[in-house]
Structure formats: structure tokens, C-alpha cells
N, C-alpha and C positions, 0 to 999 in steps of 0.2 A: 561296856566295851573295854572293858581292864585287862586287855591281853597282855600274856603271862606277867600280870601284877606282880606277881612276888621275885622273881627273876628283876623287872626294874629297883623294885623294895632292897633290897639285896645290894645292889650295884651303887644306890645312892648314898650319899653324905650329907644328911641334912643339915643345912647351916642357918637357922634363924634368928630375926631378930622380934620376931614373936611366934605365939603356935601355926604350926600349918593349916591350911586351908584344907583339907582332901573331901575328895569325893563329891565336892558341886558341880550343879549345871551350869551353862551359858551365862543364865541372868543370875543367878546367886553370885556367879564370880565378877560377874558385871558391878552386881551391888556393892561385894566385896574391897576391888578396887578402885568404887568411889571412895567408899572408908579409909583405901590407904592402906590396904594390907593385898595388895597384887602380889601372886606367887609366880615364881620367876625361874626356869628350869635351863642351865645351862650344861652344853657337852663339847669336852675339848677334843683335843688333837689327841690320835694316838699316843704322843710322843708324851701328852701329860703332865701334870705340874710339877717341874724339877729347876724351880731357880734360875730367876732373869729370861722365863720365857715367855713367847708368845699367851700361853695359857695364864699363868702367872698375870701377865699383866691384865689381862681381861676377866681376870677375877676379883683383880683391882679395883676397878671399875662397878662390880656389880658388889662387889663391900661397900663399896664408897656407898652405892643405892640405897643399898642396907640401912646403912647408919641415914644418911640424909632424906631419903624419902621413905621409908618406913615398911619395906618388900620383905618378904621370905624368900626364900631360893632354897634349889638342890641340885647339886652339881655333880657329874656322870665323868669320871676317865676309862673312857673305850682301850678296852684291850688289844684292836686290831682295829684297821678300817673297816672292817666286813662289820664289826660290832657295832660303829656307828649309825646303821641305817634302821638295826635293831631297837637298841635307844631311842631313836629319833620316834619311830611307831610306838612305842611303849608309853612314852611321855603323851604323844598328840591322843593317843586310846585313850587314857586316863581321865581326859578332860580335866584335869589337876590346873592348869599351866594358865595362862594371863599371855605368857610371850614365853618362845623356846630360842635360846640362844644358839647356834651354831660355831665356831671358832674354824676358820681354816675352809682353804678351797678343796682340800681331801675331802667335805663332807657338801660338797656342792651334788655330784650326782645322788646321792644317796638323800639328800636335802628337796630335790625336785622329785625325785619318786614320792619321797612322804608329803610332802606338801599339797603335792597335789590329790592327794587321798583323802587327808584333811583340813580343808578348806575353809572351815571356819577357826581353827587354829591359827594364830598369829606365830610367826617365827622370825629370826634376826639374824642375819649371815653376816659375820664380821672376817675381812679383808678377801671376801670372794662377792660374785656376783650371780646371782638367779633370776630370771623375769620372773617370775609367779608373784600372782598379787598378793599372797598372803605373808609374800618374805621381803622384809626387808633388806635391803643388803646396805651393808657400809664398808668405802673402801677409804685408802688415805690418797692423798695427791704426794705419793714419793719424790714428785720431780720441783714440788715445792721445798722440803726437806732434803735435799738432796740439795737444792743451789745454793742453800744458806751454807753447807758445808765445803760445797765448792768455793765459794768466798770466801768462806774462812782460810780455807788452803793457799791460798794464792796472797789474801792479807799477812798471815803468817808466815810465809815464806819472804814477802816484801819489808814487811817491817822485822824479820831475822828476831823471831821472838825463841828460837832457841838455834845454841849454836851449829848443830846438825843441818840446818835448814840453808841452802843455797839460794842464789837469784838468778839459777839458770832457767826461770823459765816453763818446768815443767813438772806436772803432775801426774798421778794414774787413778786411774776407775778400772775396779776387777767387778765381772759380774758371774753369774753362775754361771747360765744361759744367757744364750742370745736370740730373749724373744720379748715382747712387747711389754712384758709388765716389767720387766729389767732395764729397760732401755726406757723405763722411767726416771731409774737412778741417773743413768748414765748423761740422760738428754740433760736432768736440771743439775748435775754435777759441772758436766761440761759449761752449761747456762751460766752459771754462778761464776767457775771460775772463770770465764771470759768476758762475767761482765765487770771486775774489778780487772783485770787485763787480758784485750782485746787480742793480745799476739801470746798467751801462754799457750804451751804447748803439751795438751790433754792425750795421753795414750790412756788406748781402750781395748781391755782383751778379757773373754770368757774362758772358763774354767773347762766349759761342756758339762757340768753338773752340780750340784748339791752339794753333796757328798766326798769330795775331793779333794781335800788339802794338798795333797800332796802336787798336783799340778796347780794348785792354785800358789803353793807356794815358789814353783819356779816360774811361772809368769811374774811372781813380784819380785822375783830376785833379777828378773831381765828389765825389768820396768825400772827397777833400782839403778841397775849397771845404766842403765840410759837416760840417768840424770833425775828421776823421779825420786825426791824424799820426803813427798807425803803423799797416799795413798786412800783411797777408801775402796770400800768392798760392798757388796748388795750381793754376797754369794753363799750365805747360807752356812750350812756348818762345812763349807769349803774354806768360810774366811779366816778359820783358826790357820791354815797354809801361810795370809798375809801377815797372821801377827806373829808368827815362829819367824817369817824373812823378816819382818820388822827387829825383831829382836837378836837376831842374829847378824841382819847386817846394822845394825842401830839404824835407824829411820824413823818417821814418823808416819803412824796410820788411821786410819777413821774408821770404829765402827758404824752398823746399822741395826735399826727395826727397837732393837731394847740400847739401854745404856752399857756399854760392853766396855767404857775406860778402865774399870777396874782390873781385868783379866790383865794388863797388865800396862799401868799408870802412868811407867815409864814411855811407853811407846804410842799410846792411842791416846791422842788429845782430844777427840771427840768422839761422838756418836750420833748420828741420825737418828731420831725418833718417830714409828709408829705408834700412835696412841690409841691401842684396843681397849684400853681402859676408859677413855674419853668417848668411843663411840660404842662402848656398852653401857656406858651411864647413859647416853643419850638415844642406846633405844628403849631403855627402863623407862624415862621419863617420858619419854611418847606414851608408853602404857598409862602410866601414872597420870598424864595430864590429858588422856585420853586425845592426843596429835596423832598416832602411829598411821601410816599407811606404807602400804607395799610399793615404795620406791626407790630405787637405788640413790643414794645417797656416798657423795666423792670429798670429804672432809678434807680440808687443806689448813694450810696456816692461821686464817681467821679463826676458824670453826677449833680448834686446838687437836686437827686430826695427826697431825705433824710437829716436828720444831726439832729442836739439837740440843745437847746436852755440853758440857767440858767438866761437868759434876765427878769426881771420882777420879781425874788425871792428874796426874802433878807437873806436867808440861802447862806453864800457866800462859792461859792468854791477855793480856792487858786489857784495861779498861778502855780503852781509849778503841780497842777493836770488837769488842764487845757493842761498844757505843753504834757503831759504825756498821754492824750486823744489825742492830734494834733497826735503821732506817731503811735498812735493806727487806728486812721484814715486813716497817711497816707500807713501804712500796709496793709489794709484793701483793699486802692485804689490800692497798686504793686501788689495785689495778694500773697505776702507773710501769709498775713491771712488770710482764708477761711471762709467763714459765714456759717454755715445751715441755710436752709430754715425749716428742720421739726427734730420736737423732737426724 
């Protein structure tokens, strides 16, 4: 069942940390990854591994495997999304795979077509969701990651931890869109910062896409004029818009998803983290300890599917609100603090 083997052969990059497995059945791979040598097939995003991305970090995650639990892997970057559904049947034909990792909601329909073809194929959808039993999906709790940073914004503007920073009051959230998975940022942003103070005053405005600096940078340059001098974004390659207004009206901003202070240190004091790396390691280990099952799975701050960064900014935060974020966290993990998911 090696449809067009060589075509996949071709496309891959094998990366191991010992020889590959090819060419077993069922129980051979069965026996296999009791030994501890599960082979492990993962395929990114169109967009590919190019430095502090979503791919990038979720490759992270299946190194880390590599090394720590003793897997092989080969990794696929699709040329198009149409390529994606290709790969995806090529890998599950092969009968090669232990578990096929997916990255990205772009490979959600394409992911339920092949899945459900084969069925005794294990598969891993990370930061998308599929019912089929055979895939697991894992998402993060953004609205948990999102409120640590809206606390931060509001402590940092209260305790005047850089000069730029006023006590008017108010803060901004830019999103791409305005639809449910967005208005996760937005919900535990708003969350956060209202719950170190109950009268800040949260503006919220969408870009209408992805792709759009340029209106995402005039929305932050109106959210500025209106007293907003810290910011975060959940808009995708729209939110280089907030860090150009960042930088041109000096303010301060928040990235998301990767750590993004670097891009430019003066201006983004933080970054919200999604961790695809934390929940590719931990569908590798379901294989590996033989736990996997095809259940959606919502990692948040316990689970380390989330958290924040200030690593790589030179706007420094003090210890003492640092401190002050750990117990806000660990509230969050008792349950004493509740997150919203929507505004």
C-alpha cells in the first residue's frame, strides 16, 4: 500500500536518532515501540520552517522526543495546502508511522479526509480540532496566556516600570478577526487586566484579517491617540502593523503565540506563548507510553500548553511583579481564578 512511495521518499528529511524503521506491519511497529524506537512522521504548514514559527516550534518539541525518549522522525514541508492532503495519504499508505503529526488548522479538512480512510493510523492535530477517533487534537487555552499578560500590562503601567508608561487607565487588544478563537485572546486579556484593576479601561478592535499591517497599524495608532501605551495583538502576520506604530509612536507592545520581544526589544516587553512544542512532545509520549487516544485535548497553564515570556526585551520588569504574576498563575492553575474563554 506504498502509494507513490517515491514521490513521499523525495519530499522527506529524515532526521534520526537511530535507523529507521520502514516497511513494518501493525504488530512489528507495535513490538517496535515497545523497544523504544517509535517512528514519528510529522507535516507543517505551508508557510514552513523559517525562524520563530509556529513549525519551528513544533519541531522543537519532537527534537526534544528525539533526544529524551529515543523516536525517529521525518519531517514533510508542503508546498501548498493542496500538498498537504497528498502527504498526509502517502505517510498513512506507507504504514511506516507510530503517530502522524499534523501542525495548523489549514490541514484540518484534509486531516479528516485521510483519517478517516485510515483508521488504524494514529494521527496528532496540533492547535486545530477534528472529532475522529483516530486524531488526536491538542489546542492551547489562549485565554489563560492571554490574562497573565493582561496583568502584566496593567501592573506595569501601575508601578511605572518605564517611563513611557501612563496611569491613565487604559489599555488595547488588536485581534485579526472577530471570531471565537480570537476572542480567546481578547476575553483572558481583558480578564487579566481587570483583574489587577477593576476600572481599566480595555479597547478592542479587529484588523478583519491576517494579513494586514497596515490597518492593523492604524487601529494602533488610534488606540495610542486614546491613551493606550501598551498593547498586545493575537493578529497574526497583521501584528507587525502594531509593532511599526509601536515603534514610531514609542509605546509599548505585547507579542503572541512565539516569543516575538526580539523583533524589537525596545518596544515589546512581552510575548504570550503557545507551546506546540510542549504538546508535540506530549503526543509523542502517549505513543511512547502507549496512553494515546483520539481525544481532543485543551492544554492551559498547568499542562505547560501556555505561559509568557519577557526573555529577549530590554524594557525590564521587576521582580517584585514577576513575583506577583507566579501567584496569579499559580491561581489560575487551583482553580481559584477562572479564565473566560469569550467576551
Amino acid at each position: 500500500m506504498k502509494k507513490q512511495h517515491k514521490k513521499l521518499t523525495a519530499m522527506l528529511m529524515a532526521v534520526s536518532a537511530a535507523a529507521a524503521l520502514t516497511g513494518c506491519g501493525s504488530s512489528e511497529r507495535d513490538a517496535a515501540v515497545a523497544a523504544g524506537t517509535a517512528h514519528i512522521g510529522i507535516i507543517f504548514t505551508q508557510s514552513g520552517l523559517s525562524g520563530n514559527s509556529f513549525n519551528d516550534l513544533a519541531l522543537d518539541g519532537v527534537k526534544r522526543a528525539a533526544a529524551e525518549l529515543g523516536i525517529t522522525y521525518d519531517e514533510v514541508e508542503p508546498k501548498s495546502v493542496s500538498d498537504e492532503e497528498i502527504i498526509q495519504d502517502e505517510m498513512a499508505s506507507s504504514e511506516e508511522y507510530d503517530l502522524i503529526i499534523c501542525v495548523g488548522n489549514e490541514q484540518v479538512d484534509a486531516l479528516n479526509n485521510v483519517a478517516s480512510v485510515y483508521t488504524d493510523q494514529k494521527f496528532a492535530l496540533l492547535d486545530a480540532t477534528s472529532e475522529l477517533p483516530n486524531v488526536a487534537s491538542y489546542s492551547c487555552k489562549a485565554q489563560e496566556g492571554s490574562f497573565m499578560v493582561g496583568a502584566l500590562s496593567v501592573l506595569a503601567k501601575e508601578n511605572h516600570i518605564d517611563e513611557r508608561l501612563s496611569d491613565n487607565g487604559t489599555v488595547g487588544f488588536l485581534g485579526g478577526v472577530d471570531n471565537p478563537q480570537i476572542n480567546e485572546f481578547a476575553a483572558g486579556y481583558q480578564a487579566g487586566a481587570k483583574y489587577v484593576d477593576p476600572e481599566v479601561n480595555v479597547l478592542i478592535d479587529y484588523a478583519g484579517s491576517f494579513n494586514d499591517p497596515t490597518t492593523a497599524r492604524t487601529i494602533s495608532n488610534i488606540f495610542n491617540e486614546k491613551g493606550a501605551d501598551v498593547i498586545f495583538h493575537a493578529a497574526g502576520p497583521s501584528g507587525s502593523g502594531l509593532f511599526q506604530s509601536a515603534q514610531e509612536k514609542d509605546y509599548i507592545s505585547i507579542g503572541v503565540n512565539l516569543n516575538q520581544n526580539t523583533i524589537d526589544p525596545e518596544h515589546i516587553m512581552a510575548s504570550m506563548l503557545k507551546r506546540l512544542d510542549n504538546c508535540a512532545y506530549h503526543a509523542i509520549n502517549s505513543i511512547v507510553k502507549n496512553t494515546y487516544t483520539g481525544e481532543n485535548q485543551n492544554l492551559g497553564l498547568a499542562d505547560g500548553g501556555v505561559d509568557f515570556t519577557t526573555e529577549g526585551s530590554n524594557i525590564q520588569v521587576p521582580e517584585k511583579i514577576i513575583s506577583e504574576l507566579d501567584k496569579i498563575k499559580e491561581a489560575i492553575i487551583s482553580g481559584e481564578i477562572e479564565v473566560p474563554d469569550k467576551l
